[in-house]
C-alpha positions as CSV (number, residue, x, y, z in Angstrom):
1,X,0.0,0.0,0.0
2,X,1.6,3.5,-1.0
3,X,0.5,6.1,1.4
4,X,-0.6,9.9,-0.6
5,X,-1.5,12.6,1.5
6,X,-3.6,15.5,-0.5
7,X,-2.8,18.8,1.0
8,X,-4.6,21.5,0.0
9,X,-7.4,23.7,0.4
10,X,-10.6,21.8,1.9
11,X,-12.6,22.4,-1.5
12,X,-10.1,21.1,-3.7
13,X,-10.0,17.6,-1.8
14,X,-14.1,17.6,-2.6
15,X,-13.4,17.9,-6.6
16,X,-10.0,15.6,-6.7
17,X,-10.6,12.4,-4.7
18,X,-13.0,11.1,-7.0
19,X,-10.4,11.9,-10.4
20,X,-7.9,10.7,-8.4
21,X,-8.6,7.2,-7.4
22,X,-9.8,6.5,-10.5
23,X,-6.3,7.9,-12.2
24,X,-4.9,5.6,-9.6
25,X,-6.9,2.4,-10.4
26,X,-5.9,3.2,-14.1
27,X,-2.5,3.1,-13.7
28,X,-2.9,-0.1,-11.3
29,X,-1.5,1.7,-8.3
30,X,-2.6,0.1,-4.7
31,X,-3.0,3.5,-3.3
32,X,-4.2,5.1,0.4
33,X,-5.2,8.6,-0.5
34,X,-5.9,10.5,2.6
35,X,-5.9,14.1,3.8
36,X,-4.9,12.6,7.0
37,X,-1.5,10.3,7.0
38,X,0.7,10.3,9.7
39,X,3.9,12.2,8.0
40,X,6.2,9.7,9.4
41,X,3.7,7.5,7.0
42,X,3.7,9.5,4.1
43,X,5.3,7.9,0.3
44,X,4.0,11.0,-2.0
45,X,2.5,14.4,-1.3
46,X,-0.2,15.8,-3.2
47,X,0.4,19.6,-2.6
48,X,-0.5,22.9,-3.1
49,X,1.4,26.4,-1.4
50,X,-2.4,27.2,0.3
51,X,-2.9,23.2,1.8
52,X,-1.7,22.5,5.2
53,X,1.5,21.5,5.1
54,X,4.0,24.1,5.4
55,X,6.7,22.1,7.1
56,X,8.3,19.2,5.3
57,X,10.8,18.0,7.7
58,X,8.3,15.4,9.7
59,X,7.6,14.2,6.5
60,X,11.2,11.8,6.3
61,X,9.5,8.3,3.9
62,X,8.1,10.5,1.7
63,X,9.3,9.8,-2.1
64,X,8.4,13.2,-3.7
65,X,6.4,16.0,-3.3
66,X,3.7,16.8,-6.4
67,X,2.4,20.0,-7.1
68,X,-0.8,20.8,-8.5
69,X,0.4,24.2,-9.6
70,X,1.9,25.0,-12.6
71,X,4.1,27.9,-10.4
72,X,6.3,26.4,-7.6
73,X,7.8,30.5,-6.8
74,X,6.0,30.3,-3.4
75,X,7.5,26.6,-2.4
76,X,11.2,26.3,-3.9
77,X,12.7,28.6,-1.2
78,X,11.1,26.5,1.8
79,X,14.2,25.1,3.4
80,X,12.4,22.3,5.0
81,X,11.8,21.0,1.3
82,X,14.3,18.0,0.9
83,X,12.4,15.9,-1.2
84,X,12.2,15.9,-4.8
85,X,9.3,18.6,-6.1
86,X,7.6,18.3,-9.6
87,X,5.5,20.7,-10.9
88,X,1.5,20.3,-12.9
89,X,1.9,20.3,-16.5
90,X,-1.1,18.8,-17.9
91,X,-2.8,19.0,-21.1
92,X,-5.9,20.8,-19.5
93,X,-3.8,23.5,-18.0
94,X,-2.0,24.1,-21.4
95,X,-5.8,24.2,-24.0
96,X,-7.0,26.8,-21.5
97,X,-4.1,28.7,-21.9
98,X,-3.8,28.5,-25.3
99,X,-7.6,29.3,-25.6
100,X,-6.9,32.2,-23.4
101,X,-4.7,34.2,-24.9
102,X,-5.8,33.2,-28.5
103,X,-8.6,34.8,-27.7
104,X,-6.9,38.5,-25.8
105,X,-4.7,38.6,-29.0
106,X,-7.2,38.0,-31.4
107,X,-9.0,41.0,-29.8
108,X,-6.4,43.2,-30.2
109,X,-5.6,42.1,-33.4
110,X,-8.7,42.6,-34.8
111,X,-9.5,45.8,-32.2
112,X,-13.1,44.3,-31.1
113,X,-13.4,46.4,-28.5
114,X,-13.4,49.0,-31.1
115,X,-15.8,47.5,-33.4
116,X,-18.6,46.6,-30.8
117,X,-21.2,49.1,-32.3
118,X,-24.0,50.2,-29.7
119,X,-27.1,52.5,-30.2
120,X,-26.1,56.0,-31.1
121,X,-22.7,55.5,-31.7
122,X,-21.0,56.0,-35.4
123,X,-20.5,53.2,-38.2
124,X,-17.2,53.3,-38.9
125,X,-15.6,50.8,-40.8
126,X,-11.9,49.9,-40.4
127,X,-10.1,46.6,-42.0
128,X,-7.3,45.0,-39.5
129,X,-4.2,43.7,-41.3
130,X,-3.5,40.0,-41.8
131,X,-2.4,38.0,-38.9
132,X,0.7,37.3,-40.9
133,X,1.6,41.0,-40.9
134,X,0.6,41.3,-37.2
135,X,3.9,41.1,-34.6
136,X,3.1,38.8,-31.5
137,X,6.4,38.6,-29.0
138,X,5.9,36.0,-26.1
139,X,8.4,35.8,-22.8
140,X,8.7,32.6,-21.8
141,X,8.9,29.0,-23.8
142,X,8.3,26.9,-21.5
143,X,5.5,23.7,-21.5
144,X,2.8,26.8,-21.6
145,X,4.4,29.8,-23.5
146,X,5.5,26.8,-26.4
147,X,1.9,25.8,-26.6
148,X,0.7,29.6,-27.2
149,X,3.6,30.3,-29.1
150,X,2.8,27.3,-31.7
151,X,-1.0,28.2,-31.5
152,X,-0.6,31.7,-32.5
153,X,2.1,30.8,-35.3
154,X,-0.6,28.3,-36.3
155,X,-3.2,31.3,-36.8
156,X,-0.5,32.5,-39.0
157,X,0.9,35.7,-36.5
158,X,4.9,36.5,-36.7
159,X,5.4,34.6,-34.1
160,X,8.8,35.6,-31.9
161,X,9.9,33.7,-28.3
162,X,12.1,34.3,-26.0
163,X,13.4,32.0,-23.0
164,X,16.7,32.2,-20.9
165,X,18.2,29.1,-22.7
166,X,18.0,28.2,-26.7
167,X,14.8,26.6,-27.9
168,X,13.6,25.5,-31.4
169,X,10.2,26.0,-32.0
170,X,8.5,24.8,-35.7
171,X,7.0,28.4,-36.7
172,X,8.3,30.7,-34.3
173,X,11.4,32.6,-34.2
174,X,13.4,31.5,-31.0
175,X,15.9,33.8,-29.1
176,X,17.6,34.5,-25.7
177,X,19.9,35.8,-23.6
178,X,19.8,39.7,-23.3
179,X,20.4,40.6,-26.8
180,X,17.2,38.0,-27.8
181,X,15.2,39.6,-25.0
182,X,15.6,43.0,-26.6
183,X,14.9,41.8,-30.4
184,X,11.6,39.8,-29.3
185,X,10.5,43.2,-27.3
186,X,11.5,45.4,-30.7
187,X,9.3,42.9,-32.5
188,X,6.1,42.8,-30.3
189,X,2.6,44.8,-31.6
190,X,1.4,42.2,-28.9
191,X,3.6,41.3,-26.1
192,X,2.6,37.6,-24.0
193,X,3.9,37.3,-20.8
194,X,4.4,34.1,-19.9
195,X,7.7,33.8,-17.4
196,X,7.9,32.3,-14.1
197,X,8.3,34.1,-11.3
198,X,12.1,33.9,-10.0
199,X,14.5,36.2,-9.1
200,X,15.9,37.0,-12.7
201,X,12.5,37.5,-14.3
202,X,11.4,40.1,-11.2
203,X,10.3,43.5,-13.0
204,X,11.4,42.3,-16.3
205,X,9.0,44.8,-17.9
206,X,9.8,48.1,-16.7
207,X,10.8,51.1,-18.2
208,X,14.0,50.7,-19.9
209,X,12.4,47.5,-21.6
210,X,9.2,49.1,-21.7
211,X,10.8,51.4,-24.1
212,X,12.0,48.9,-26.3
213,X,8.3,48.1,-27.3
214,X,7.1,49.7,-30.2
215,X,4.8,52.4,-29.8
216,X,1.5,51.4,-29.3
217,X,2.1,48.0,-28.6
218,X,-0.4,46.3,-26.2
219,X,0.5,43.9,-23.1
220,X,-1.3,40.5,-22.4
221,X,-0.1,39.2,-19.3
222,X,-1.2,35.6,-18.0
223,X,2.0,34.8,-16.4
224,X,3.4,36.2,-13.0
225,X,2.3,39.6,-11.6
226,X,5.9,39.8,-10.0
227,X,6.9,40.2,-14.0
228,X,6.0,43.9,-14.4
229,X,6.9,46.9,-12.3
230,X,3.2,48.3,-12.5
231,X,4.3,52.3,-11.7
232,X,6.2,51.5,-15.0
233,X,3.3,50.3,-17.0
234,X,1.0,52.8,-15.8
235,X,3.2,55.5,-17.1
236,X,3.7,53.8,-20.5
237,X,0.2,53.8,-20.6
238,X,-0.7,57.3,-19.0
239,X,2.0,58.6,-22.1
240,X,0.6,56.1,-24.7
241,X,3.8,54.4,-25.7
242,X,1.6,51.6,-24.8
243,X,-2.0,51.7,-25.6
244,X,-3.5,48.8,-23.6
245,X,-2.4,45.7,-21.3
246,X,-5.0,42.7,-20.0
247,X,-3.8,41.1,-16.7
248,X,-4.9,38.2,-15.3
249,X,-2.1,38.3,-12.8
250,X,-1.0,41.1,-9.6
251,X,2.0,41.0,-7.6
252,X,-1.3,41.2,-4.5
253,X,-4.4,39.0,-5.5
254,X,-7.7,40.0,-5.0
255,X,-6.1,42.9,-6.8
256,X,-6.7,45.7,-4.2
257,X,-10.0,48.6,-5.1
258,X,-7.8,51.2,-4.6
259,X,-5.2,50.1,-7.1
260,X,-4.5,52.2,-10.2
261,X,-5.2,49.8,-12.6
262,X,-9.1,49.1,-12.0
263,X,-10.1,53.2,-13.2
264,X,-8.0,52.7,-16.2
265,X,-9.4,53.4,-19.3
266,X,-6.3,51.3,-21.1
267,X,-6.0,48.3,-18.9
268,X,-8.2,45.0,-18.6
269,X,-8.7,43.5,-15.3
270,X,-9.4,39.3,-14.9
271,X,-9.2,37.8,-11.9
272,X,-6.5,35.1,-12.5
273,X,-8.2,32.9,-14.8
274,X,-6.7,32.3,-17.8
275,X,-6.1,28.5,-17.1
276,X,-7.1,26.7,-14.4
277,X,-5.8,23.0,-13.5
278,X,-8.2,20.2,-14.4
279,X,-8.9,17.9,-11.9
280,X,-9.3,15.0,-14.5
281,X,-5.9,15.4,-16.7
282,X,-3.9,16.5,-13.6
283,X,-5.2,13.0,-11.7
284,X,-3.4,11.1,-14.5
285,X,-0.2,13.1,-14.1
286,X,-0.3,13.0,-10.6
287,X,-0.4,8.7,-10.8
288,X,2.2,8.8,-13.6
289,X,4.1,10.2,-11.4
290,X,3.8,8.1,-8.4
291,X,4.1,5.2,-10.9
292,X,7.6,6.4,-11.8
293,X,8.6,7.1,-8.1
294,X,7.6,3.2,-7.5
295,X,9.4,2.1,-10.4
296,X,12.2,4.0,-9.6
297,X,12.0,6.0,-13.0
298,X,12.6,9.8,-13.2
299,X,9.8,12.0,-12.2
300,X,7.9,14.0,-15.0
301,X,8.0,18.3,-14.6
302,X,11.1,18.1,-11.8
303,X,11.7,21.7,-10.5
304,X,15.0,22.7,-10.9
305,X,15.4,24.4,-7.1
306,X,17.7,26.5,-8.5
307,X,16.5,27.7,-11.6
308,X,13.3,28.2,-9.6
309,X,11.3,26.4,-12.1
């Protein structure tokens, strides 16, 4: 019997148990999933930065510690953390993000906010340009900025990425390091934001790379909110050198009522949800997982402690 203890919040046990043992029985795992295992007990952690468990040390049988976050920022510097960490890729997470920002670029592409004609208001006709002749930059190719990357150069966009290592990418021009960072930023009508949060990525829009957009160039930011300096973006925006950003993500979450960014005419507020895990495809990575830790196989998604990703 391999002992799993699922901590998280309370309402996440109530929509996981059921996908879980039945990701379990699939993958023919003889498993005791419990929010209550003595840690002494404990083979595999289920976890999540808001669950209980905050304090790893007790916790000296267990195999590896799974996240069900796609982010691991708010874990990898927990000193108790000895045991190997892996982090949620799963397909679910990576459709809604590609649906997500799909979608926020195709609105700025095609300006829908402009064209949404109401009662009294003028018919005015303008024609877009081609997606091909449409710039879209994105920061960060990793499992999730790859996927949008691919989707966008799919729809045809000049697609440019930019990670901290190489990458090849069918479609999309690939660069990095500092002088990549500044060519994908020169290149970006439409800027995707889609970094972790770590140390070297803190700020990495602000106003000396701000600059480097072109004018007018919009922001869609489904990443980290720790990736812009917001009294940066603001004045971009108040100045027009950018004309509009959407954020899903704030460095505080609820984003707070007094904060700038709800009165302002050029910014788009949603309240982090560009992709959620699914309870059904994470289940099977979680078992996969455990299935390799049994079999003494490498786990799938290791965070790189590190790296911080």
């Amino acid at each position: 019997m391999i002992n799993v203890l699922f901590s998280a919040r309370p309402e996440r046990w109530e929509t996981y148990e059921a996908p879980l043992r039945a990701a379990f029985a699939q993958a023919g795992l003889d498993i005791n999933l419990s929010t209550d295992v003595p840690p002494a007990e404990v083979d595999y952690i289920i976890y999540a930065p808001n669950g209980p468990v905050a304090d790893f040390a007790p916790f000296t049988r267990a195999k590896g510690v799974l996240s069900l976050w796609a982010g691991v920022e708010k874990i990898v510097g927990n000193t108790s953390l000895t045991q190997p960490l892996t982090r949620m890729v799963d397909e679910g997470l990576a459709e809604g993000m590609v649906e997500w920002v799909a979608g926020h670029v195709l609105r700025y592409h095609l300006d829908m906010d402009r064209d949404i004609c109401r009662r009294n208001t003028a018919w005015q006709v303008h024609i877009p340009p081609l997606a091909r002749d449409r710039r879209i930059g994105v920061l960060g190719m990793g499992e999730l900025g790859t996927a949008c990357a691919r989707a966008l150069a799919g729809l045809n966009f000049d697609v440019a990425g930019w990670s901290r290592s190489p990458k090849s990418v069918a479609g999309v021009t690939c660069h990095h390091g500092d002088d990549g960072l500044e060519a994908v930023l020169a290149h970006s009508d439409i800027l995707v934001l889609l970094l972790p949060a770590t140390p070297a990525t803190e700020s990495i829009l602000n106003a000396h790379s701000l600059a480097m957009l072109p004018t007018g160039a919009r922001i869609v930011n489904p990443g980290r909110g720790e990736l812009i300096d917001d009294d940066a973006l603001l004045d971009a925006l108040n100045t027009g050198h950018i004309a509009h950003a959407t954020l899903d993500v704030f460095r505080i979450e609820p984003l707070p009522d007094d904060h700038p960014y709800w009165a302002h005419s050029n910014v788009t507020v949603t309240p982090h949800i560009a992709s959620e895990t699914r309870p059904g495809t994470a289940a099977k990575v979680i078992a996969e997982n455990i299935r390799r830790g049994e079999a003494g196989e490498p786990f799938l998604y290791l965070v790189d402690r590190k790296a911080g990703y």
